[in-house]
N, C-alpha and C positions, 0 to 999 in steps of 0.2 A: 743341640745340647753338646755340648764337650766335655770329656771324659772329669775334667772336674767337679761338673755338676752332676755325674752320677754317683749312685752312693756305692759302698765300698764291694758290697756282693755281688754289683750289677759288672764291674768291673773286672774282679777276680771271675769270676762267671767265662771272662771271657779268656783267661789266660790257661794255657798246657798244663802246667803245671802249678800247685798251690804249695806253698810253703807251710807247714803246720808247728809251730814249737809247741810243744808240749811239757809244761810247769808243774812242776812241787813243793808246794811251800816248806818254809823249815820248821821242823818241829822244837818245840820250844822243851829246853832242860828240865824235863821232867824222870819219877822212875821210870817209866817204860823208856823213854829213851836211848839208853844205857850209856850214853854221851862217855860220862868216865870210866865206862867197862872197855868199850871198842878200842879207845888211844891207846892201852896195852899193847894191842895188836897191829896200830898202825891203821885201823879200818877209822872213815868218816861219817861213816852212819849205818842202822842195824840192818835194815832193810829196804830194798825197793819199792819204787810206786808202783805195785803190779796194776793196777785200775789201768793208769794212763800207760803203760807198755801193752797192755791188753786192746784198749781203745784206739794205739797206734797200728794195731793191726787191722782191725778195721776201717782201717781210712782207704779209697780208693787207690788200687796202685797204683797210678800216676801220681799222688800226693808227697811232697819231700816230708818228711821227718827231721825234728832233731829233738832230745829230749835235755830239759836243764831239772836237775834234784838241786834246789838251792842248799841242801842240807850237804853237798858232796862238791859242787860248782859254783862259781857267782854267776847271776843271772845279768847279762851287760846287756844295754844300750844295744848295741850292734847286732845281739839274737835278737830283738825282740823286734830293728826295724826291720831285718831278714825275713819276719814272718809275715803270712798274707793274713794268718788265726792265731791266736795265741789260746792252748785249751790249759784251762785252768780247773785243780783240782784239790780237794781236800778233806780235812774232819775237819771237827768243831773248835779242837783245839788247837788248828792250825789258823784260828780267826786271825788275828793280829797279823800274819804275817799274809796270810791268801788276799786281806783289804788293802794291805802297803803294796803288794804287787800289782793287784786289777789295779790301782790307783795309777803307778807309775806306767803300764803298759796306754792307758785309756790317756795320761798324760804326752806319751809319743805317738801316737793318733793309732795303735795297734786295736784290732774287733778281737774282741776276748768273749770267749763260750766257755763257762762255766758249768761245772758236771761234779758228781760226786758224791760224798753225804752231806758234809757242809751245806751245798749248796739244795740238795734236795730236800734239806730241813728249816733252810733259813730262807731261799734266794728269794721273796719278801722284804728282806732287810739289809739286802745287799746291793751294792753300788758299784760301779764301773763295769757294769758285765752288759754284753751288747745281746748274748744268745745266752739260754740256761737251757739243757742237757739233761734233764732232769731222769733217777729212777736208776734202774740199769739201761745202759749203752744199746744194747741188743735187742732192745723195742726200739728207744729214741731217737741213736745215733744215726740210723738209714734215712728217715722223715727230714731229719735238718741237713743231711749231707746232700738229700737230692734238691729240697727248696734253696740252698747255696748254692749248687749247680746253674739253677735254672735261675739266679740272683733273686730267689724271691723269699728268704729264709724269715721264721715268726722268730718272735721274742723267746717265745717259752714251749719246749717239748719234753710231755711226761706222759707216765702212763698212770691208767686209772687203777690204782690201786686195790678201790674199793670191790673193784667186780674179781678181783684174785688173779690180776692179767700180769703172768712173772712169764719172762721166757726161758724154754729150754737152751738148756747147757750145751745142749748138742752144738747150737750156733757160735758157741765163743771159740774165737781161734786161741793159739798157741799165741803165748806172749812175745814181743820184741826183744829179745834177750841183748839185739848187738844195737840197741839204744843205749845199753850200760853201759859203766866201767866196774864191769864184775870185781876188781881187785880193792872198791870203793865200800863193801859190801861186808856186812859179819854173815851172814844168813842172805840166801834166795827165797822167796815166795814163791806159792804154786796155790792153785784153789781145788775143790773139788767139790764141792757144795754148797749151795745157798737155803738158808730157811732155817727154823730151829721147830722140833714141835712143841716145847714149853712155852710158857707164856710169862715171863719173869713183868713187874711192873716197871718195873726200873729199865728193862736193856729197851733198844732202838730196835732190836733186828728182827724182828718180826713186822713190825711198821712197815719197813724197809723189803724183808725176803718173802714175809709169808710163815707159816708154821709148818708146811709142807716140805721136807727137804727137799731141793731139786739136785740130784746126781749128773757130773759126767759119766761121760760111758767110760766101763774102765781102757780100753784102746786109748780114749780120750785124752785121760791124765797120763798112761804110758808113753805116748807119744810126747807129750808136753815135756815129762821126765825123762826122755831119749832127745829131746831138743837142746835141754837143760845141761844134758852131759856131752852132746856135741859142744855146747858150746864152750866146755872148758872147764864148768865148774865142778868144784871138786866141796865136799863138806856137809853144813848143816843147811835142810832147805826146810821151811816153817810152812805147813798146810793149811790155810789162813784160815777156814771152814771155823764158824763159832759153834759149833758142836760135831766134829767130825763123826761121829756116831748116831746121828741124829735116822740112819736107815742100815742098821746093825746085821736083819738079813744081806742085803748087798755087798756089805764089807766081810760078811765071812764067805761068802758063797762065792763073790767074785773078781772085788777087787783085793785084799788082802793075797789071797795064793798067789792070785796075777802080778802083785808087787812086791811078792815074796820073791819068786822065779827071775825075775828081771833086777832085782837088784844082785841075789845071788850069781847070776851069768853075768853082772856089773862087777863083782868082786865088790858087791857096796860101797857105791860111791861114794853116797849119802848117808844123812843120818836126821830122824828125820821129829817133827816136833808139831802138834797139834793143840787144839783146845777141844775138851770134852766133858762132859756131865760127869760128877763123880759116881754115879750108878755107873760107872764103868767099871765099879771095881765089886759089883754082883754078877758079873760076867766075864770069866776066868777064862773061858775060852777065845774071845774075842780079847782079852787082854795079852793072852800067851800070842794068838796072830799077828798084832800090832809088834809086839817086839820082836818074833821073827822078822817081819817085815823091815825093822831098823827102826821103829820106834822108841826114841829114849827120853824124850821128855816130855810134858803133860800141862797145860794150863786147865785148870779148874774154878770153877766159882763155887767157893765154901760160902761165902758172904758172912756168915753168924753163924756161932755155936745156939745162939740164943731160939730153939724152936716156932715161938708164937712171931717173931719177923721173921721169918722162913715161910710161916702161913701169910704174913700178912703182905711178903713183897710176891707170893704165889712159886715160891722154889719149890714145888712140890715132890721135883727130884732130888731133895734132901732132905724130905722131911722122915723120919722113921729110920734115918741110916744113921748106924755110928759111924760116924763123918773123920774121927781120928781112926779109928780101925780103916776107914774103906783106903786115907790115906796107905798108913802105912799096909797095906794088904799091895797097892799100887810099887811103892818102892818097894817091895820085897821081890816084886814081880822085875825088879830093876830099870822103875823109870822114877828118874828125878821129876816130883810132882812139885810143881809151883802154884800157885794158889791165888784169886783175890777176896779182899774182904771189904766189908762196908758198913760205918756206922753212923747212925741217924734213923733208923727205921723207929716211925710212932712207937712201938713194941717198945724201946730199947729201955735199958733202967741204966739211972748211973751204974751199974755194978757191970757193963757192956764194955768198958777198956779191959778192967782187969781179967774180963773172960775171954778177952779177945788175946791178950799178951798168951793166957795160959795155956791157949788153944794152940796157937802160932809154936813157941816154944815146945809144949811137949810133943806135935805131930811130927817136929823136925822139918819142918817147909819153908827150908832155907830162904827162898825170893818169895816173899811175901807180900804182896801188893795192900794196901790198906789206905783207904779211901771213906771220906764225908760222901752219903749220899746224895748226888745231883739228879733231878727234875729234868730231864732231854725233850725239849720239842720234841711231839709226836708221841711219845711214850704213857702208858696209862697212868703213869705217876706222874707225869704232867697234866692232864688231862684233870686228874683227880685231885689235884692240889690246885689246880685253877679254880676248880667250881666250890672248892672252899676258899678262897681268896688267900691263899697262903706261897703263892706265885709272888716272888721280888723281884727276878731280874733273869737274863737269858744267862745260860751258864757258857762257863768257857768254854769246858769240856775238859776239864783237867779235875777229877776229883780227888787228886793228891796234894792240892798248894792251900788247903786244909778253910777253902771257902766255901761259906752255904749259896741259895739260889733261890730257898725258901724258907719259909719259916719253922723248924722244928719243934717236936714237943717238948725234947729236952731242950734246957737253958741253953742258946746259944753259945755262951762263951763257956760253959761247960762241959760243951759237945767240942766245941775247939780244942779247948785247953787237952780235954780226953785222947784226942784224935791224934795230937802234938806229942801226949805221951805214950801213947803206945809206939809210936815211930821213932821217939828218940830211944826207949828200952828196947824192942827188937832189932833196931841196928847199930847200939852201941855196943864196943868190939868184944864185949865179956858174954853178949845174950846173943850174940850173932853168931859167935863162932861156937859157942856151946850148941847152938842149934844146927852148926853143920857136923857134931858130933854124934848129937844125936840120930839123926839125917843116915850118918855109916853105919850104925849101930841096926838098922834095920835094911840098908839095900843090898838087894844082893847082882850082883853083875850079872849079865844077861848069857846065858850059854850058846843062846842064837845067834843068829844075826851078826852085825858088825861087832869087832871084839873093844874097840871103845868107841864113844863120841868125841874125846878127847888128844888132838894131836900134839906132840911134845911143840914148843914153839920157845925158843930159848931167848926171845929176845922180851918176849912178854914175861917172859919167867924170872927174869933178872930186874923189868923194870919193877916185877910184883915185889921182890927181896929189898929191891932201895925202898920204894916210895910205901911199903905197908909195914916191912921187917925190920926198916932200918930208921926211919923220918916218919913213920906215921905212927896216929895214935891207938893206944892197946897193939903196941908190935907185941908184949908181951905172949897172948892171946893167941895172937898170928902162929908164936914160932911152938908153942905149947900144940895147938893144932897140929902143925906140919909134924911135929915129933908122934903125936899119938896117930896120925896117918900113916907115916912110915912104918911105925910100928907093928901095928895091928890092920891097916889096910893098903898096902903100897900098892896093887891093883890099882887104885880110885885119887892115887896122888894127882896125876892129871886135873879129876875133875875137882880133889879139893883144891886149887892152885885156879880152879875158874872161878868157884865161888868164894875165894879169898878177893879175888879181882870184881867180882858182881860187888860184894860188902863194901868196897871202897866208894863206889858208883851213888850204892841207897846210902852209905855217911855223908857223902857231898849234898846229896840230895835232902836230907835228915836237917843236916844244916844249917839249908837254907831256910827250914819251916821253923829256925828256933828250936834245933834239935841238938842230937849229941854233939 
């Protein structure tokens, strides 16, 4: 037999060294994106693939590395026939661009291993992938890296979910930070926990983590966060964790003081931004810690003022709370609370825009995400809309480009047209920036901790004055803001001057959905 007649693992199997590229698909211009926030600043995208810089660390250390962020680099020809793997990774909404790549790699004869959530939700309906990775890395990844070893690797490595088999965090190493171009970057990622214990119908991550939080030890994440600042970077770094608070003893007993201590002897490097259950803001103590610590901003899921879909998508950690009080209780505490929201739940009545505009507007919650409810593979709102046959079609994963997945109880083009309007009135420039007035009107700056999250950047600060003050639309608005900022809050002029630059981002975006 000669080496052409074996196949490609048997092969590589036998070589020193294995070349590994490691891919990211591009995120396609959406809110979250923040696409026309970052070019203010000269950055090319918001954040890193921590997955696959995580996953690069556990590759055997003989394995070369190199990592392409298509979203930051062009992915050529010449990476891809360099590689002996191509590990391919992503979400749901990076469909479109994850099948053009597996496509083109499997087109230049590259073995592509597919990992991620994407692929742990769909890889059924996915094409070009030679291995699937399935799950978290730290069960799967050792099982296929030793059967490639030994050139005898299967199709498919997962873990069995159903028996609760999640591995400890203890085993994830420190991510590959100098696979970056840190300078590419608005924000670092870091993790700290997997799991959530709520059981929302709608999200993935329990599917996916479990309901049990799983903890680094806090050494863990300090070391991560001492790797972090060797390596140079300086700023805002995002705690990816979808409910950082999800094990509230731990974080005041252990990690909070310990991330208090170490950023203080850092002279705060960082600054730092999480996602959390708004029951964070029944716990006054654990809020004051977080902002010692250098917590300044906050993602929340309000979803609905409307209480019976709050029952019915199972938010049960909003149900009973004044939900504008716990905001602004949050910003007083001085963190810029952003928010998402979602409408389509059965519950909804038409009168669910205009509750949602009033909502939005009077809490002062500036970046407001608002989304059509989507159906996710895996999810019990999938699950549950199947066995009523109300299941149309796989969702993208983008529930801001104002498309259903399923069939609603409201009138579809009513739930549209609804969804179109609440997006064009909270980010046309008269309800946008009235809402970052509001927004000052109750935050107070933090006494702790880092003395802003905002650094003066004057080149951003100039493009803000031409392209919003000067050529853009509602400059009016813009310069009325800036004046009543100066005025009565020049402290926060920074951050108003951020969220002048975010507004521009969600009007692009507004837009494009046949908005303002």
């Amino acid at each position: 037999m000669t080496d052409a007649d074996r196949n490609p693992a048997e092969q590589f199997a036998k070589k020193n060294n294995i070349n590994v590229l490691l891919v990211y698909p591009k995120t396609p211009d959406t809110f979250w994106s923040m696409k026309h926030a970052i070019s203010f600043i000269g950055k090319r995208a918001t954040e890193p693939p921590l997955g696959l810089i995580t996953v690069a660390a556990m590759l055997p250390r003989g394995w070369n590395r190199r990592l392409v962020d298509t979203n930051v680099t062009d992915l050529t020809d010449a990476a891809i026939r360099w590689s002996d793997l191509v590990f391919l990774s992503g979400m749901d909404l990076h469909r479109g661009s994850f099948e053009e790549i597996a496509a083109r790699c499997k087109h230049l004869g590259a073995t592509v291993v597919g990992g991620g959530p994407f692929c742990s939700m769909h890889h059924e309906e996915i094409e070009h992938i030679d291995h699937f990775v399935l799950n978290e890395a730290e069960l799967t990844l050792p099982a296929f890296i030793s059967d490639f070893e030994t050139g005898n690797p299967k199709r498919l490595y997962y873990s069995d979910l159903s028996s609760d088999q999640y591995p400890d965090l203890a085993t994830t190493p420190i991510p590959q930070w100098d696979l970056l171009d840190l300078d590419a970057y608005a924000t670092m990622d870091v993790q700290y926990s997997r799991g959530c214990p709520f059981d929302c119908e709608f999200c993935s991550i329990t599917s996916m983590f479990g309901h049990k939080p799983r903890c680094k030890a806090t050494h863990q994440l300090i070391d991560e966060l001492e790797s972090l600042y060797g390596s140079g970077w300086r700023g805002s770094v995002f705690i990816v964790d979808d409910n950082f608070i999800g094990d509230r003893r731990k974080l005041k007993e252990d990690l909070l003081p310990a991330l208090t201590r170490w950023c203080a002897n850092r002279r705060y490097p960082f600054t730092f931004t999480t996602e959390v259950s708004v029951n964070l803001a029944n716990d006054e103590d654990l809020a004051d810690a977080m902002i010692s610590a250098g917590f300044r901003t906050l993602f929340v899921g309000i979803e609905t003022p409307d209480e019976m879909s709050l029952r019915e998508c199972g938010k049960v950690q909003n149900v009973g709370n004044d939900l504008k009080e716990s905001v602004k209780f949050l910003q007083r505490k001085g963190f810029d609370v952003t928010a998402g929201f979602i409408v389509g739940f059965d519950n909804d009545s038409p009168n669910v825009f205009d509750r949602q505009i009033a909502f939005i507007q009077q809490s002062g919650i500036v970046t407001a995400m608002v989304g059509i409810l989507i159906a996710e593979t895996g999810t019990k709102l999938y699950k549950r809309l199947e066995g009523e046959g109300r299941i149309e079609q796989v969702t993208s994963g983008n529930n801001t480009d104002g498309e259903l997945n399923f069939v609603p109880v409201l009138d579809p083009d009513l739930l549209r047209s609804g969804y179109r309007r609440i997006v064009r009135t909270i980010y046309s420039p008269k309800e946008y920036f009235n809402r970052v007035k509001t927004f000052l009107s109750e935050y107070r700056m933090p006494k702790t901790g880092p003395k802003s999250r905002d650094k003066w950047n004057l080149g951003a600060l100039f493009k803000a004055v031409w392209r919003i003050g000067v050529i853009g639309k509602g400059r009016g608005y813009f310069w009325r803001l800036l004046l009543h900022a100066v005025g009565k809050y020049p402290s926060a002029f920074a951050a108003v001057m951020r969220m002048a630059i975010y507004g521009f981002h969600f009007r692009k975006i507004a837009e494009q959905l046949g908005g303002v």
